[in-house]
N, C-alpha and C positions, 0 to 999 in steps of 0.2 A: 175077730171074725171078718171085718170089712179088708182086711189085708188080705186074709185069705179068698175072698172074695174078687177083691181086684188081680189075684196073682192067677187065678183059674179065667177069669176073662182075658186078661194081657194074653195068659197063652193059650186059649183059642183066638183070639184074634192074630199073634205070630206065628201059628200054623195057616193060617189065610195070608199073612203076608209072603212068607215063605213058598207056598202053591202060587201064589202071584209072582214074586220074581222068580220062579223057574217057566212059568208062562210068559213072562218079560222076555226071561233070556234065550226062551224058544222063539217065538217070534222074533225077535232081532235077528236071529241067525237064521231062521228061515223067510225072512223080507218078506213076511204076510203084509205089512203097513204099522203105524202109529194109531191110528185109531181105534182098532182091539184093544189094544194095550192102552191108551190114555179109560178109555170108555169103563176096560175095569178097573182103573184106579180109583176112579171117580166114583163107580160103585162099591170100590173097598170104601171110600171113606163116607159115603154115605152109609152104607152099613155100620161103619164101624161107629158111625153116633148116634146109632136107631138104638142098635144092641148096648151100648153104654149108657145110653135114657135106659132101658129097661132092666137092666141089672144094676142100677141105681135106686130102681123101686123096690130091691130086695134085702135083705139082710144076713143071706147067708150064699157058702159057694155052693150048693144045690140052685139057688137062684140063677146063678151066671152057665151053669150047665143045660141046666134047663130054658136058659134063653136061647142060648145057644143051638141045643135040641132041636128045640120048636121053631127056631127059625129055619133051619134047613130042611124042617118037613113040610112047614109050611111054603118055604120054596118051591120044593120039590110037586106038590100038590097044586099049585098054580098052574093054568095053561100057556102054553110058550106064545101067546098069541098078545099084541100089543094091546093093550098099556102091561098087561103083567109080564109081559117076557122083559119089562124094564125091572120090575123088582128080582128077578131069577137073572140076571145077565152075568155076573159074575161067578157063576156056578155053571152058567152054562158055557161060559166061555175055556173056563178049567177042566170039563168035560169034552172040549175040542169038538162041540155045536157049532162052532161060528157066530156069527152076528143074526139075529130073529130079523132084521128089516134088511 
């Protein structure tokens, strides 16, 4: 179970990377800057060690889906306004929002 587990996380998390290097490599070619792009890296990987503490506390791949789930509604449900538009930045920046500050 814990295989199957890590392999439904792995690839929701390489569907996020995947959306991040084509937003990489749009920005590069469209010379918006580096700091889009670093800003969501950095919230790739913070993300990506929140949701990996918390599909750790599960035992099955409904766990990692459902972290998964919940975290992007929970996203989603936050207001774009600072301090939360830090935890929503990489979803909003893939939705072509820009930078909240």
């Amino acid at each position: 179970m814990k295989a199957m587990k890590n392999l439904v996380h792995l690839g929701v998390l390489a569907i996020w990377a995947v959306a991040g290097a084509l937003f990489t490599v749009k920005a590069v070619f469209a010379l918006t800057g580096f700091v889009p792009v670093a800003l969501f890296w950095g919230w790739f990987a913070a993300f990506a060690a929140v949701t990996s503490w918390a599909v750790s506390q599960f035992d099955s791949p409904l766990g990692a889906v459902g972290t998964h789930g919940a975290s992007v509604l929970v996203m989603q449900a936050l207001p774009g306004v600072l301090p939360f538009a830090l935890a929503r930045l990489g979803l909003d920046l893939l939705a072509g929002k820009g930078l909240p500050f």
